[in-house]
Structure formats: structure tokens, C-alpha cells
C-alpha positions in Angstrom: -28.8 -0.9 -47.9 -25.7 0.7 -46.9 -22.4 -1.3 -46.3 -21.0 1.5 -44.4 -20.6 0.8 -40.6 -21.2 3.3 -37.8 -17.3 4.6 -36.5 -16.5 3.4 -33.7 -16.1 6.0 -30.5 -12.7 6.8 -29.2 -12.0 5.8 -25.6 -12.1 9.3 -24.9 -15.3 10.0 -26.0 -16.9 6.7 -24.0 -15.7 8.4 -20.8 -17.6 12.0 -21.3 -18.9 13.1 -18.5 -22.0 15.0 -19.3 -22.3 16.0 -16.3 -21.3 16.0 -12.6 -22.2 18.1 -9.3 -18.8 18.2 -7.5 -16.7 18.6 -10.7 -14.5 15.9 -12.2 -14.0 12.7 -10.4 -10.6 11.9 -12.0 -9.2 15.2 -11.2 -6.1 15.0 -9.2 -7.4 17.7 -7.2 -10.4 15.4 -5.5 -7.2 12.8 -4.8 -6.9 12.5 -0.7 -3.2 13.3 0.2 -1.4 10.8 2.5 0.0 13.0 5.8 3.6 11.9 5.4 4.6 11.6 9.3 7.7 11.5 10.1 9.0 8.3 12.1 8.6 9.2 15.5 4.6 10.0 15.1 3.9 6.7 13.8 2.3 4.0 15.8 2.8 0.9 13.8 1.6 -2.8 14.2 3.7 -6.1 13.5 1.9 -9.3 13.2 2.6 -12.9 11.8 -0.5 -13.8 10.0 -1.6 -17.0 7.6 -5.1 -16.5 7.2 -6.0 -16.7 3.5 -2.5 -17.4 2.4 -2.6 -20.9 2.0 -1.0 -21.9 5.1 2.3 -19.4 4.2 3.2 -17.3 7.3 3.8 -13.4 6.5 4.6 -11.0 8.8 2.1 -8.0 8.0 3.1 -4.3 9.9 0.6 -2.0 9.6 -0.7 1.8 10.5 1.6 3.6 8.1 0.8 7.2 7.4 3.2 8.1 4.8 3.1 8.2 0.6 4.0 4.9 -1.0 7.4 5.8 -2.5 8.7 6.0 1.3 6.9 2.8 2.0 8.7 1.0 -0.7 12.1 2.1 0.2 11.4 1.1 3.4 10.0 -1.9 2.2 13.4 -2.7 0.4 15.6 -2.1 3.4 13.4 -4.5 5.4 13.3 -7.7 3.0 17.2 -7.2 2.7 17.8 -7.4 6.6 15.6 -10.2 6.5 17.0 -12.3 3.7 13.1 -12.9 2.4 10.5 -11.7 0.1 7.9 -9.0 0.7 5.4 -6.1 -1.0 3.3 -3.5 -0.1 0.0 -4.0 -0.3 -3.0 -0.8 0.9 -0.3 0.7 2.9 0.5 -2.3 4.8 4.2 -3.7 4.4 4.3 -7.6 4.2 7.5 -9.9 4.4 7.4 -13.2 3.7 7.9 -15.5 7.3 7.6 -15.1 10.6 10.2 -12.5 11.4 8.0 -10.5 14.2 10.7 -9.7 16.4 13.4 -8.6 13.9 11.0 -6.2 12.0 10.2 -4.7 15.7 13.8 -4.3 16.0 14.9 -2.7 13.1 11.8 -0.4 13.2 13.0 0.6 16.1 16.2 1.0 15.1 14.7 3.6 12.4 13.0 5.7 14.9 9.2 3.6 14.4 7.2 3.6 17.7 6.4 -0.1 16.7 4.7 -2.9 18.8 4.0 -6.9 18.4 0.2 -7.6 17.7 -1.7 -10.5 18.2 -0.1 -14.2 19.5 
């Protein structure tokens, strides 16, 4: 018997594709682009919510159509005016607490087409 062990495969070799009708899925060319509107075409949603948050309240606005680097600045901006916490999260913004009607106003403010959704 041989005490020489088989080599272990890089991680590059693991992931070989050997082969593939519509080319290679992690090519940055199949990536979809995100259309980044500009303000005034954008027709968001703002909405308290607590379902599957343990009870917390977050205010959640929605129907962004821009890339995520403007989301986060945004994002930033937002949670400053607000004095609270927040993150973006599948191109949703959400702030910690119910602030509905300030969000709505400084989106506004910015140029957003923004309305309150849901009670």
C-alpha cells in the first residue's frame, strides 16, 4: 500500500464548468442592471410594519429603482434626520420606529413621488 494521499482540488478547479448552453453564469455580463431613475420617476411606498420582527416597529419604504450605492447614501441621510437606526435590505430602505410621516416628508423634500401604505 501506498501512504501517499490523492491532492486535494483547488477551489477553482471544484467550480469548472464543463459545460453551459447560455455561457457563464457568473459572468458580469448576465448581471441585470438596476435602471437608476432619477427622483421624480420614482413611485415609492412608506409603511410601519412589525410582522416577523419580534414585536419592533420599522418603517419599511419601498419601490426603489436605483443601484444600491444611491440607496445607501440615501439611507444615511434618512436615519440622521430621524435620530434612529436603519439598513437596506433587497432594495427596500428600513428605519428603525414608526416615523411614516417624517420619511414621507423628507422624501418629498428630495424630490420622491412618495405615499403612506397601509394603516
Amino acid at each position: 500500500m501506498s501512504s501517499a494521499k490523492r491532492p486535494v482540488p483547488d477551489s477553482k478547479a471544484t467550480r469548472r464548468v464543463v459545460y453551459s448552453e447560455f455561457g457563464n453564469p457568473e459572468s458580469p455580463a448576465l448581471e441585470r442592471a438596476v435602471p437608476d431613475l432619477p427622483p421624480a420617476q420614482q413611485n415609492l411606498r412608506v409603511q410601519a410594519s412589525r410582522k416577523g420582527r419580534k414585536g419592533k416597529t420599522v418603517t419599511v419604504v419601498s419601490g426603489f429603482q436605483s443601484s444600491s450605492e444611491t440607496l445607501v447614501a440615501l439611507l444615511k441621510q434618512l436615519k440622521t434626520q430621524c435620530g434612529a437606526g436603519g439598513t437596506v435590505k433587497e432594495n427596500e430602505i428600513e428605519v428603525q420606529g414608526d416615523h411614516a410621516k417624517k420619511l414621507l416628508e423628507i422624501l418629498t423634500q428630495l424630490g420622491y413621488k412618495a405615499k403612506i401604505s397601509g394603516g
